[in-house]
C-alpha positions in Angstrom: -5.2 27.2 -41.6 -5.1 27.0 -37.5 -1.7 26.9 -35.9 -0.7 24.2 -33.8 2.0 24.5 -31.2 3.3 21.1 -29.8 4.5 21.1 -26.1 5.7 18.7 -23.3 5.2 18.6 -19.4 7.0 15.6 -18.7 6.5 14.0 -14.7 7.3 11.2 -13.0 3.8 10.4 -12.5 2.4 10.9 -15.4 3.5 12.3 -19.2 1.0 14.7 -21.2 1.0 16.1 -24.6 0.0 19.5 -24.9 -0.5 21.7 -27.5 -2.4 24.5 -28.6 -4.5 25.6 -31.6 -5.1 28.8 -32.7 -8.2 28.8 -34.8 -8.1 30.4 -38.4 -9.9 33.9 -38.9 -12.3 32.3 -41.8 -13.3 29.3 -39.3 -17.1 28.6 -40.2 -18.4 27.7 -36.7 -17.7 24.2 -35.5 -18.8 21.8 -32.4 -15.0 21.6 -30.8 -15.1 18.0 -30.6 -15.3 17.7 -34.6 -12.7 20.8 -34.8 -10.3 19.2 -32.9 -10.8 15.8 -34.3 -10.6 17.1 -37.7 -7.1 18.2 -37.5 -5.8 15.3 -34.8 -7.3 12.3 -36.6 -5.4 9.6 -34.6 -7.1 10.3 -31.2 -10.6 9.0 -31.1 -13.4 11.4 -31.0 -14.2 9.5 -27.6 -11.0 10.8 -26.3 -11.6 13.8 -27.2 -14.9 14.1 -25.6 -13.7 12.5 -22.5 -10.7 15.2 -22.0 -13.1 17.8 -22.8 -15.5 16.7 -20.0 -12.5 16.6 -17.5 -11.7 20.3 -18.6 -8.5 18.9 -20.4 -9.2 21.2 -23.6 -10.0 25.1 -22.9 -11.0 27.7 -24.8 -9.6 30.8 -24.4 -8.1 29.2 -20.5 -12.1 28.4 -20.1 -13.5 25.3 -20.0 -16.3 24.5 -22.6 -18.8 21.4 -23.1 -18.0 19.3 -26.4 -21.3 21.0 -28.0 -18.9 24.4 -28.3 -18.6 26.2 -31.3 -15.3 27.1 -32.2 -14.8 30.9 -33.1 -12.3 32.5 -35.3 -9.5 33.0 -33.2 -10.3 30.8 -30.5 -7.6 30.2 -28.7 -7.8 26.0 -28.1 -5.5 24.5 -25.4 -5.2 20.5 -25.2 -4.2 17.9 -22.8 -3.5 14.1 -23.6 -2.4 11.8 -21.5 0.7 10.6 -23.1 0.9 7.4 -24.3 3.9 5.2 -22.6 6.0 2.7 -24.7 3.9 -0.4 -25.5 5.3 -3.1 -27.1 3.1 -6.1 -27.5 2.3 -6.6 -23.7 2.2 -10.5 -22.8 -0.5 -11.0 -20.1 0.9 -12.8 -16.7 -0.3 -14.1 -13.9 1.3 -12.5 -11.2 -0.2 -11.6 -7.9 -1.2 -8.3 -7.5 -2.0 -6.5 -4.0 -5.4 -4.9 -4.7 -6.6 -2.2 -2.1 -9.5 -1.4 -3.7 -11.6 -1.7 -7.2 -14.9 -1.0 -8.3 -16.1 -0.3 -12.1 -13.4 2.4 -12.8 -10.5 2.3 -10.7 -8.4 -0.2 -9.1 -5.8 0.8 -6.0 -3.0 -1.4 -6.2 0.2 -1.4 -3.4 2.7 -1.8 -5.7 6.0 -4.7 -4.3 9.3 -3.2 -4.4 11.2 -4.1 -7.2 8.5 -4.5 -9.3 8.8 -1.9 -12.9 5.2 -0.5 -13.2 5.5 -0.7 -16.9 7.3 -2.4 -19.9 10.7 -0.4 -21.4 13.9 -1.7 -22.9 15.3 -4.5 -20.7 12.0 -5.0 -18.9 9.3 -6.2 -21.1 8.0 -9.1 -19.0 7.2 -9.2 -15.0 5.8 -5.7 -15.0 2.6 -4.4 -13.1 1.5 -4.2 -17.1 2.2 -7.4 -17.6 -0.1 -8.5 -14.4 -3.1 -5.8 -15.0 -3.3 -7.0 -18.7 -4.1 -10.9 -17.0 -6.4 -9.4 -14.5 -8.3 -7.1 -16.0 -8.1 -9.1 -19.1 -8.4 -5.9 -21.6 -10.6 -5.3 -24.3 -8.7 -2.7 -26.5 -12.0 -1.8 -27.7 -13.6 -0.8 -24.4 -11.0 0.1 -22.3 -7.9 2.4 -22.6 -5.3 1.0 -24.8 -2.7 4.1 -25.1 -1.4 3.2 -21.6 -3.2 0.2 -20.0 -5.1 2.0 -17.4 -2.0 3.9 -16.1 -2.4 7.0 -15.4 1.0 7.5 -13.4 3.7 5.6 -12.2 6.4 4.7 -9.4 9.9 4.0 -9.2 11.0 0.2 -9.4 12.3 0.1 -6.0 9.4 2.3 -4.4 6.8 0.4 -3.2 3.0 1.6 -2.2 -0.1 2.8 -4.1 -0.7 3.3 -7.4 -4.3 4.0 -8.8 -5.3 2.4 -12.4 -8.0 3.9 -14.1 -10.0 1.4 -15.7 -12.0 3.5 -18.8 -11.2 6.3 -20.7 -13.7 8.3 -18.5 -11.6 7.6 -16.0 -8.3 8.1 -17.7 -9.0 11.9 -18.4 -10.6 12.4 -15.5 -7.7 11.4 -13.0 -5.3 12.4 -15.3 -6.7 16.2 -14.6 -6.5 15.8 -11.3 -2.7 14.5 -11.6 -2.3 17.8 -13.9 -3.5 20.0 -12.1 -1.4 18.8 -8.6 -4.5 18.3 -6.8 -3.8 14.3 -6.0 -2.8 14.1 -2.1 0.5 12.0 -2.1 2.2 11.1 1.2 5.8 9.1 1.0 7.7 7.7 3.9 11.5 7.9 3.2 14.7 7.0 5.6 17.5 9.7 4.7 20.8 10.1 6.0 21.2 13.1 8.8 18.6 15.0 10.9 17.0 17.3 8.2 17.6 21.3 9.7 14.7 22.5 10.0 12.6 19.2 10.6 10.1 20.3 8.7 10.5 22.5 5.5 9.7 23.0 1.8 11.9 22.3 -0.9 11.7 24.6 -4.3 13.8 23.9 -6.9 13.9 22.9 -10.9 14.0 19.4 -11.7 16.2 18.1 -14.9 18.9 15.7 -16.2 22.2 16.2 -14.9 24.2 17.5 -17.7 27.0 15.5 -16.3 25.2 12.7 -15.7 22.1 11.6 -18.0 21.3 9.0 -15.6 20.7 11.1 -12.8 18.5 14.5 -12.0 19.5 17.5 -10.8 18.2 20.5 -9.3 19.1 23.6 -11.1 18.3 26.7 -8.1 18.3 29.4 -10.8 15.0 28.5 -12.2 15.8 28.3 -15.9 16.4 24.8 -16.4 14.4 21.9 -15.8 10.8 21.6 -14.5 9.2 23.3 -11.2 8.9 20.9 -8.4 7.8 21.7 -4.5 8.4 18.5 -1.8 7.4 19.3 1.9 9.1 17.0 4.1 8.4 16.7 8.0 10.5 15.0 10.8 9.1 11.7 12.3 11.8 10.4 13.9 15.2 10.5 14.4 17.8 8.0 14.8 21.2 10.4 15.1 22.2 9.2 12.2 19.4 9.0 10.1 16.0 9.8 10.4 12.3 8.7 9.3 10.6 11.6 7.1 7.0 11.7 5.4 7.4 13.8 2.5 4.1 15.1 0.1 4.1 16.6 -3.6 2.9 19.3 -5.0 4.7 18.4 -8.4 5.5 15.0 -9.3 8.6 15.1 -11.5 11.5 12.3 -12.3 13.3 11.3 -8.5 11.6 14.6 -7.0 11.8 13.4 -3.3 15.1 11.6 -3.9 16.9 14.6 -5.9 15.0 17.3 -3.6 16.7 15.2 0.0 20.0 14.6 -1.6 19.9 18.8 -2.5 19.1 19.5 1.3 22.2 17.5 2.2 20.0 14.4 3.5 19.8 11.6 0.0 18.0 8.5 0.5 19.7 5.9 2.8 21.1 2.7 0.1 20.1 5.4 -2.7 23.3 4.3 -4.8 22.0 6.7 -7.9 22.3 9.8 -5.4 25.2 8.8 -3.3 22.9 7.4 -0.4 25.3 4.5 -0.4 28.3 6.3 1.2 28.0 6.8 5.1 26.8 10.6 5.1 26.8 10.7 8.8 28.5 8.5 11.5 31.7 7.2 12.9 34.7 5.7 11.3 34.8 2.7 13.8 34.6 -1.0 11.8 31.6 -1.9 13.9 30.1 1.1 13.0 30.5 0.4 9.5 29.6 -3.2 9.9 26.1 -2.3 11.2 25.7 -0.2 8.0 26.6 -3.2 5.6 23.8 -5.1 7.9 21.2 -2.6 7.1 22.4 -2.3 3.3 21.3 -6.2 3.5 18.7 -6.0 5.3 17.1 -3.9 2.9 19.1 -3.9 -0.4 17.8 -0.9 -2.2 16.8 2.8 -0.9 13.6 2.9 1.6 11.2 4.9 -0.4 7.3 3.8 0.5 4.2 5.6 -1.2 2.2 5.2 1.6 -1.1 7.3 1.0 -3.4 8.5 -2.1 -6.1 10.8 -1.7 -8.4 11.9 -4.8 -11.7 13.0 -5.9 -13.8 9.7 -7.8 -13.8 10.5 -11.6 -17.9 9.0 -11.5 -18.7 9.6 -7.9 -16.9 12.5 -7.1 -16.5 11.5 -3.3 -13.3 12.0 -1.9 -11.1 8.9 -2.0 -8.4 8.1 0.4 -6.1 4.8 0.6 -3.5 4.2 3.2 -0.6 1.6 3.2 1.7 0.5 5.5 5.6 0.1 4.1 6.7 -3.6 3.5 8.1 -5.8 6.1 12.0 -5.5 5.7 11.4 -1.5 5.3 9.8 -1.9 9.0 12.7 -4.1 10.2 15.3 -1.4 8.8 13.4 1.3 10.9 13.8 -1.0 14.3 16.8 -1.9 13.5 17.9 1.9 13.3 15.7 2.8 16.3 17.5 0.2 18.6 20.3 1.9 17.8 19.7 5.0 18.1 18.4 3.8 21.7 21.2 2.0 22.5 23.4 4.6 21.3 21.5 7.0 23.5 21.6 4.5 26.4 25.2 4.4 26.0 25.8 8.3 26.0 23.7 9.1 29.4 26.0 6.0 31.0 29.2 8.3 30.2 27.6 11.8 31.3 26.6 10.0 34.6 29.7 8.1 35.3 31.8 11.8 34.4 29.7 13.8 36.7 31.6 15.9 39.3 29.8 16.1 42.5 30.5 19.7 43.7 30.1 21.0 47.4 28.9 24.1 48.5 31.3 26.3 50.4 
C-alpha cells in the first residue's frame, strides 16, 4: 500500500496542502492522474490534472504530464490549494474596484476595512460575499473550494488582489504564489527612520507563544516559517517615514511583524504596538498632532500597491499598479508638512544662534 505523508505550508497569501506519496513496490503501472485520484477520491480528477499541468505534483522533484506512468517507488509530491472556511456564502451587491478582468482573472483594489473572505464574526460584507454577486458562480464550472481566491490581504490593508476565475487558473497562480515568484510591492508608514534605509529582513515567522493573537519572529530559525521582506527608504518625516516593502515569502503580518522586529512597527498598528509614540517629543501639542493623524486615518497605513505575474493562459507578464486610498495620502501630507515645518523651524534657530566670528 503507498504511504502518504500529510504536510502544511501555511501563508498569508495563500494556504496549500501538501503531501507526498510513496508508491508501493508491486505498483502495476498507472497514468498519475488515475493514481492519485484513486487514493484522494474527494479532489476531482480535473483538479488533479490542472495541478499537474501547473507542475503542482512531481515525480521524483520532476515535473511530469498527467499521461505519466507511475513506477514502483515513485516518489509523488502534491500541492493543493487549500480550501478556506466556506460557510454558505450569501451573494451581495457591493461595489467592487475592478482593475482589470478578462476570461480568467480579475484584479481587484481591495477598500480598507473590507475582510477578503468569510470567518467567524464576519460572514456577510466580505470581498466573497461581493465576487459571488458579480461573478455570479457556477459551482460546476468554476472553482468552488475557495471562490476564485487564490490569496488574500489583511482587513485593514487595502490594494490589489488577483481572483482566479477557473480551476486552470487556480493552480496555475497558485504555483506561482508557491513558488515566490509573484512581484508584490507594499507602501507602509512606520515609526522612526529605518538604519540602514534600505535592507533585508530574515527571520522565522510564527504565533507568539505569549500571545496567540500576534506573530513573532523567532531569529534562531527553528520555529515558525521562513520569511524575507526588503524594505527601502522613500521618505522621511523625522519621525516617521514612508517605506515600499516587497516579499519574497508571504506569511501571517510578514511586513508588519518583520518592521516592528527592526525597531520601526506600523504607525496606528495597535496589534504590534504601532499605537504608542515610538519616536517624538513629550510636548501636549506634539501628542495632539499624533491623536489627529490616529483620526485621520484610524487603523495602520499598510497599501498593496503593485502585482506583477505571469498570465496562467497567455503567459505574458502582467503588471497592475495602484495608488493608496485618499485618507492614507492625506496622512502622508499631513506628516510631510510637518516634517517641513519642523525643519523650517530648526534652520530658524541655527541661524538666529550663529556666532559671527572675526579674523584676527
Amino acid at each position: 500500500m503507498s504511504k502518504i505523508e500529510n504536510k502544511n505550508n501555511l501563508t498569508e497569501d495563500t494556504e496549500f496542502d501538501q503531501m507526498e506519496i510513496l508508491v508501493d513496490p508491486g505498483q502495476t503501472q498507472l497514468r498519475i492522474d488515475q493514481f492519485i485520484f484513486n487514493r484522494l477520491s474527494q479532489v476531482s480528477r480535473n483538479k488533479i490534472q490542472n495541478a499537474i499541468d501547473a507542475e503542482l505534483i512531481t515525480v521524483n522533484s520532476k515535473p511530469v504530464k498527467a499521461n505519466y506512468k507511475v513506477r514502483p517507488l515513485d516518489n509523488i509530491q502534491i500541492v493543493f490549494p487549500k480550501p478556506s472556511f466556506n460557510p454558505e456564502i450569501v451573494p451581495q451587491n457591493i461595489p467592487l474596484d475592478i482593475v482589470f478582468e478578462d476570461d480568467h482573472l480579475l484584479i481587484v483594489n481591495k477598500t480598507a476595512g473590507m475582510v477578503v473572505h468569510p470567518a467567524v464574526g464576519n460572514y456577510e460584507g466580505t470581498l466573497l460575499n461581493a465576487l459571488a454577486y458579480y461573478l455570479k458562480y457556477n459551482i460546476e464550472k468554476t472553482s468552488s473550494e475557495r471562490y476564485g481566491l487564490v490569496h488574500r490581504i489583511d482587513k485593514e490593508t487595502s490594494g490589489l488582489l488577483v481572483i482566479a476565475k477557473t480551476d486552470f487558473a487556480v493552480a496555475h497562480i497558485s504555483k506561482q504564489f508557491f513558488d515566490h515568484s509573484i512581484e508584490r510591492e507594499y507602501l507602509a508608514l512606520v515609526w522612526g527612520e529605518p538604519d540602514p534605509p534600505n535592507g533585508t529582513i530574515v527571520g522565522n515567522i510564527g504565533r507568539d507563544p505569549k500571545n496567540r493573537q500576534r506573530m513573532f519572529v523567532f531569529d534562531d530559525g527553528t520555529t515558525g516559517k521562513a520569511a524575507i521582506t526588503h524594505y527601502n527608504l522613500v521618505e522621511s518625516f523625522y519621525y516617521t517615514s514612508l517605506v515600499k516593502c516587497n516579499l519574497e515569502t508571504g506569511r501571517t503580518h510578514q511586513i508588519r511583524v518583520h518592521m516592528k522586529s527592526i525597531g520601526h512597527p506600523l504607525f496606528n498598528d495597535e496589534r504590534y504596538d504601532g499605537d504608542k509614540i515610538y519616536k517624538g517629543t513629550i510636548f501636549t501639542k506634539y501628542k495632539q498632532f499624533i491623536q489627529n493623524c490616529y483620526k485621520l486615518l484610524p487603523r495602520f497605513p499598510l497599501h498593496a500597491r503593485s502585482l506583477g505575474f505571469v498570465h496562467p493562459v497567455t503567459k505574458q507578464k502582467m503588471y497592475f499598479e495602484v495608488d493608496p486610498p485618499s485618507d492614507f495620502m492625506n496622512l502622508i501630507d499631513k506628516w510631510r508638512n510637518y516634517a517641513q515645518q519642523k525643519k523650517d523651524f530648526i534652520n530658524q534657530e541655527i541661524n538666529e544662534n550663529t556666532t559671527d566670528y572675526i579674523d584676527l
